[in-house]
C-alpha positions as CSV (number, residue, x, y, z in Angstrom):
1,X,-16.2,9.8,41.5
2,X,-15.1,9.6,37.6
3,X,-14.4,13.2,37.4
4,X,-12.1,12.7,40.1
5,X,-10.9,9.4,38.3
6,X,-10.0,11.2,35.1
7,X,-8.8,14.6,36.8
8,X,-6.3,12.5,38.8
9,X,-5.4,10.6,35.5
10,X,-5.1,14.0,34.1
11,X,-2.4,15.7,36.2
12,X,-0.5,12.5,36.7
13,X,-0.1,12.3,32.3
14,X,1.8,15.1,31.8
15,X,1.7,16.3,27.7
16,X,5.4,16.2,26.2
17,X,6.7,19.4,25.3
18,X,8.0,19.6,21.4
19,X,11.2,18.6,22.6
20,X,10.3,15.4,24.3
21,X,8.7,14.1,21.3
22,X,10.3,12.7,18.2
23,X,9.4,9.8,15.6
24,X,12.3,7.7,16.5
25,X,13.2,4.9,14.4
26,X,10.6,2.7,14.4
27,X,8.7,5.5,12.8
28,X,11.4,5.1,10.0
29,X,11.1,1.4,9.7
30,X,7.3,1.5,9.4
31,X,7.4,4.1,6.3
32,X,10.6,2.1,4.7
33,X,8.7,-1.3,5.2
34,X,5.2,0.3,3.7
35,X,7.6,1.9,0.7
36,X,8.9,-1.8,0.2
37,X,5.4,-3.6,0.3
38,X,3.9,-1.2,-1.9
39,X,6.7,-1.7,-4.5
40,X,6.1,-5.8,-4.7
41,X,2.5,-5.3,-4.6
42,X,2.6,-3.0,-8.1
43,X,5.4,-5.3,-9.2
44,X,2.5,-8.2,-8.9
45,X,-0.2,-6.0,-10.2
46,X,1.6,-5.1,-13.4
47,X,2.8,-8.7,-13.9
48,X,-0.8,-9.8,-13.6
49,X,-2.3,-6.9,-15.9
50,X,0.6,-8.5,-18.7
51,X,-0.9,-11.7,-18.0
52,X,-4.3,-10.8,-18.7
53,X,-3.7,-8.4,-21.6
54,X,-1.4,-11.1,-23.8
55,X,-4.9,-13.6,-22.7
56,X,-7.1,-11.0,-24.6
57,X,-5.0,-10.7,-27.6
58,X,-6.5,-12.9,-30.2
59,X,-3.3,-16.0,-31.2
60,X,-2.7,-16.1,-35.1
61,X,-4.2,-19.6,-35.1
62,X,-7.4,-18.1,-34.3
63,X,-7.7,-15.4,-36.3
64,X,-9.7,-16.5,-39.4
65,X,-8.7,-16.8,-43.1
66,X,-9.4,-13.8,-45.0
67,X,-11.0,-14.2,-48.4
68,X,-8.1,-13.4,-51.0
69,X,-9.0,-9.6,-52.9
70,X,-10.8,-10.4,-56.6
């Protein structure tokens, strides 16, 4: 019974021939609105990595007095 199930399922799905088939425009959107989110998330990531480098950098107040040269 479910060989004749998916036989029957089979011929009634044709496969589209090359012509019948194209990516059509939400294919387009998809790809533009993946291009956009991936520009904002390095925008963020480079914004945070400035963040954290000007953190490590030591602040002239807290650098310590060096000895004068005798």
């Amino acid at each position: 019974m479910l060989q004749l199930i998916s036989m029957l399922t089979f011929l009634a799905d044709p496969t589209p021939t090359a012509d019948e088939t194209v990516a059509g425009p939400w294919g387009a959107v998809v790809i533009v609105s993946l291009i956009i989110a991936t520009f904002f998330l390095l925008r963020s990531f480079t914004k945070q990595l400035r963040k954290v480098n000007a953190a490590d950098l030591p602040s002239k107040k807290e650098q310590p007095a060096q000895p004068p040269s005798a």
